[in-house]
N, C-alpha and C positions, 0 to 999 in steps of 0.2 A: 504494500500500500504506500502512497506518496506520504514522506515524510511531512509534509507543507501539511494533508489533509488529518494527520494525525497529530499535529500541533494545534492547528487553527478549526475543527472542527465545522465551527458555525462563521466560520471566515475570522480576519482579525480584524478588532474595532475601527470604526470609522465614523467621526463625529461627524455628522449631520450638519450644513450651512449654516442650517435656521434649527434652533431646539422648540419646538411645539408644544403647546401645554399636552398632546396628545403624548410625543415623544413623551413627558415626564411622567404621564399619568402611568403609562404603559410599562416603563423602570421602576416606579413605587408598585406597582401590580406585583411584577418578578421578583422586586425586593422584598414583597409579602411574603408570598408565596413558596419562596425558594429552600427555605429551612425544612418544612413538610417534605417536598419534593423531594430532594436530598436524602433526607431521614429516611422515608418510602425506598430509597434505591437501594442507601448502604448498612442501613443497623441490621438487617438477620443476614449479612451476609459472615461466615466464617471467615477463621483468620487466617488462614493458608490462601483464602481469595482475597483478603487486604493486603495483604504480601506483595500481591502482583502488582507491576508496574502498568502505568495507565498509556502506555508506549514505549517502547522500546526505547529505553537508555532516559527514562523516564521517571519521574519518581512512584512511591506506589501509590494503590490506592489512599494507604493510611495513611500518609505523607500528604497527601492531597487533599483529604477531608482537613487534617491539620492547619492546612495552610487555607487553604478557604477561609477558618474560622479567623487565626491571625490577620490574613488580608483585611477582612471586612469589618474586624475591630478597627484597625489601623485607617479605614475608612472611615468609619464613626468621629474619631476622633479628628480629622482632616477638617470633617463638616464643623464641628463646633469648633476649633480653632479658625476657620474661614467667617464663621456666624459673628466671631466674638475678637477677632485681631484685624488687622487692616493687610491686605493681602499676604500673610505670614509666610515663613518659609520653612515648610514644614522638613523634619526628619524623615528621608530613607531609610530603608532596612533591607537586609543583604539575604531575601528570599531562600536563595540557597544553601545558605548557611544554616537559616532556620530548622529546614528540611532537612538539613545533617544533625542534628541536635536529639539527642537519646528521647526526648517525651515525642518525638514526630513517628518514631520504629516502636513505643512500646507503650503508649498512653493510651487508653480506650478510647474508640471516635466518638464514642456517648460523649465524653467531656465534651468536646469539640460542637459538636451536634446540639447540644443544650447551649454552650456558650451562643451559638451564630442563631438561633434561636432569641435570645434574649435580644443580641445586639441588634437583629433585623427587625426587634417589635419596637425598639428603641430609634429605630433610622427610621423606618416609615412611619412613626407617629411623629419626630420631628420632622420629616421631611413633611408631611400633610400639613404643616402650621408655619410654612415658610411664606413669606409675600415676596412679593417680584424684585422688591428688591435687594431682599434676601438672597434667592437663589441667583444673581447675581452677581452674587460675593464673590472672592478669587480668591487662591491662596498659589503659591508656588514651591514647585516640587524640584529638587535638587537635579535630577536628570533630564530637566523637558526647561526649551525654551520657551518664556512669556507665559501667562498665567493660565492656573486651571478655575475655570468656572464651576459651581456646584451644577449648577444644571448638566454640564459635561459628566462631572464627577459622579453625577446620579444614573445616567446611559453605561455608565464605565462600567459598572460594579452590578447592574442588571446585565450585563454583558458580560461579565466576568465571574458571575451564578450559571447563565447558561453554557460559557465557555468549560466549566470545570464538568457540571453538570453531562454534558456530554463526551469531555474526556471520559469519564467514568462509566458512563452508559455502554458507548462503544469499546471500551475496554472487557464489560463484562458479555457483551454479545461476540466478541472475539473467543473468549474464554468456554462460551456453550458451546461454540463451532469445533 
């Protein structure tokens, strides 16, 4: 299989011109949503199947639900730093390294699962109480020229629920086959 389609599943982000109250309504939907779904895919799964890697030379399943949950904390906190500083420059974090880190290979993804849970009831109920000029706000991120918009930030992260989301999917329809 192409390498490109086993990365990019549902393609890779691409911010839209114009962000539409539909576009945002549509990312607070997925960002609802996405924790159940999730949960639904990988909690009865055995641990000899979280073992596996989500693609070749890839990290694993378990590694994956980890890092989802990291990500989207890290996200949270992005939004309220952007709500409450004047285009801030937020902290990177060195992903991969995370994912090398002992609680990513032997930490239950329940934790994980319950944490992205909380923080997603926590983002889309701030996110539903934001005014336009709110979502507006920018903050800046150490690796990207010129500023990130929340409105962006909100496309990004419903796009990076069904990005992982379907790594794992088509990982485990690999695995039946």
């Amino acid at each position: 299989m192409d390498i490109k389609k086993l990365q990019y599943p549902i393609g890779p982000f691409q911010v839209p011109s114009e962000i539409s109250e539909n576009d945002l309504q549509e990312a607070i939907t997925i960002l609802d949503i996405f924790p159940e779904k999730l949960r639904l895919l990988v909690s009865q799964l055995p641990q000899k199947t979280l073992q596996q890697p989500y693609r070749p030379e890839g990290w694993t399943i378990q590694q994956l639900v980890h890092h989802i949950a990291d990500s989207h904390h890290n996200s949270y906190i992005r939004f309220k730093w952007a709500l409450t500083e004047d285009n801030p420059k937020i902290k990177a974090y060195n992903e991969k390294e995370w994912a090398s880190l002992g609680d990513y290979h032997t930490m239950p993804i329940v934790w994980s699962l319950m944490h992205l849970e909380a923080v997603h009831h926590k983002l889309v109920y701030l996110l539903n109480t934001l005014t336009e000029e709110q979502w507006n706000r920018t903050y800046q991120h150490p690796d990207k020229d010129g500023p990130s918009s929340l409105k962006e930030t909100a496309l990004l992260y419903a796009w990076h629920s069904m990005h992982h989301y379907a790594h794992i999917k088509n990982a485990l329809d690999r695995l039946e086959n």
